[in-house]
N, C-alpha and C positions, 0 to 999 in steps of 0.2 A: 493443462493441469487443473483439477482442479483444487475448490475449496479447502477441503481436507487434507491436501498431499501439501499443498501450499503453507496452511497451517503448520504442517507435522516439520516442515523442513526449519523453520526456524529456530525453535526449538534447539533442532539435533545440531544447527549451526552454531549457535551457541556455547553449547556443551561443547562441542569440537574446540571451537577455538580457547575454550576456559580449559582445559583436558592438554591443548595445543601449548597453551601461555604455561602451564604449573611445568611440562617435560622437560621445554626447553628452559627453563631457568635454573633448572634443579643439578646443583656441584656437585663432582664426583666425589664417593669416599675416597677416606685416604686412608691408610692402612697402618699402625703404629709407627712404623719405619717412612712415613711420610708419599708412599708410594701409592698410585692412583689405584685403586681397590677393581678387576671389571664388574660389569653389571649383573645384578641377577636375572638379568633376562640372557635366557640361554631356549634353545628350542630344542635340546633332548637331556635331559639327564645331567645338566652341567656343561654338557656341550655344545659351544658354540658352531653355527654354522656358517660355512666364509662362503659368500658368491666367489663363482671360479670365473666372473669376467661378462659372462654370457646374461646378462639380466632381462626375463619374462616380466613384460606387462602386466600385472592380475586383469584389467578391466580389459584390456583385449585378449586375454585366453581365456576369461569368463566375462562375456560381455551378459548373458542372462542372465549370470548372480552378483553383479556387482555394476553400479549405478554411480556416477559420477552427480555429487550434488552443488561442490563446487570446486572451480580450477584458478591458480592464478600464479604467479613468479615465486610465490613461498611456497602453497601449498596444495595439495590436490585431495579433498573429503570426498569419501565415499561409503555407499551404504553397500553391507554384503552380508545377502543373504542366501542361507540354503536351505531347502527342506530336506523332513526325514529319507534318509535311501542315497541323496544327491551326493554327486560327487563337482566339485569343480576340476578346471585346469590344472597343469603345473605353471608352475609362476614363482617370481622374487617377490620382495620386496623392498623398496627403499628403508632408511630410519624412519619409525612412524608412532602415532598413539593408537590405540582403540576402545572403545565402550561399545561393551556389550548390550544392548535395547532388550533380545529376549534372550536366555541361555537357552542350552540343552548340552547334548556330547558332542565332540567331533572328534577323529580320527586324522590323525597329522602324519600325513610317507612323507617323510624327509629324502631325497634323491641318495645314494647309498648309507642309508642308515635304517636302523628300526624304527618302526610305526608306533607313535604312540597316542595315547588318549589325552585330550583335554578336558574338563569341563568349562563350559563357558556361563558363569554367573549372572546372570539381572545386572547391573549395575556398576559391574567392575573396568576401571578404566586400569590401561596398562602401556608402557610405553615399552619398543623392541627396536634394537638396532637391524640392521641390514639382513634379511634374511633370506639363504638360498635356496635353491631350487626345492619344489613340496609340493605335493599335490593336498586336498583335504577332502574329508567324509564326514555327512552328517551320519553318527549310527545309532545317533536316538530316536527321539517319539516325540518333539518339538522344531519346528523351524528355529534355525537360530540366526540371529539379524546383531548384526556388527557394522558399527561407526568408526570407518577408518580415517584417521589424518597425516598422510603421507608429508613430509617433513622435503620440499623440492631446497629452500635456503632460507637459512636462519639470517641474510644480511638485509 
């Protein structure tokens, strides 16, 4: 490794686990009626997507776009990127954070649902629960590079 990638990793560690520390502390709303409110994190439209059981690795069914930077009994960081055109794997997700390092667009196939677009922001961290089967598209004109922190136990 060198210098530069050495340097860069600290950093993005950092932010991971500050990004890490603010998701998992954060209470649910409650709803007038006292009742747990769900999350606005949905991946179509309001709709949420339920793993059917079957759970894809991301970093083994895109081991070229996505890099493990570190692993351990809570957590597993990683960097994932894609350039313009690429397409990665299908894959799950655990509950997880992300910061976006560059944006640009991607295109999200949800496994029986509609494709829809995201844009992904510079700077924006966002926390997502469990998310099912998907493949993704860059369909813009910028690589876009994402700091995941997959959420293995909060004990």
């Amino acid at each position: 490794m060198t210098n530069t990638n050495t340097s860069m990793i600290k950093p993005i560690l950092i932010i991971a686990i500050f990004y890490l520390t603010i998701s998992c502390n954060q209470n649910p709303k409650t709803a007038e009626d006292g009742k747990v409110t769900p999350s606005n994190d949905t991946l179509q439209n309001g709709k949420a997507t339920k793993i059917d059981g079957t759970e894809i690795d991301f970093v083994e069914s895109s081991p070229d776009k996505a890099k493990i930077l570190l692993e351990n009994e809570y957590v597993r960081v990683i960097e994932y990127s894609l350039k313009p055109g690429e397409k990665d794997s299908t894959h799950t997700h655990p509950p997880k954070t992300s910061y976006v390092i560059s944006g640009g667009t991607l295109r999200v196939y949800p496994e029986n649902e509609k494709p829809f677009d995201a844009e992904e922001v510079k700077g924006t961290a966002d926390w997502a629960d469990k998310r099912g089967k998907h493949y993704v598209e860059n369909i813009g004109k910028t690589t876009v590079t994402i700091l995941l922190t997959e959420i293995k136990s909060a004990q």
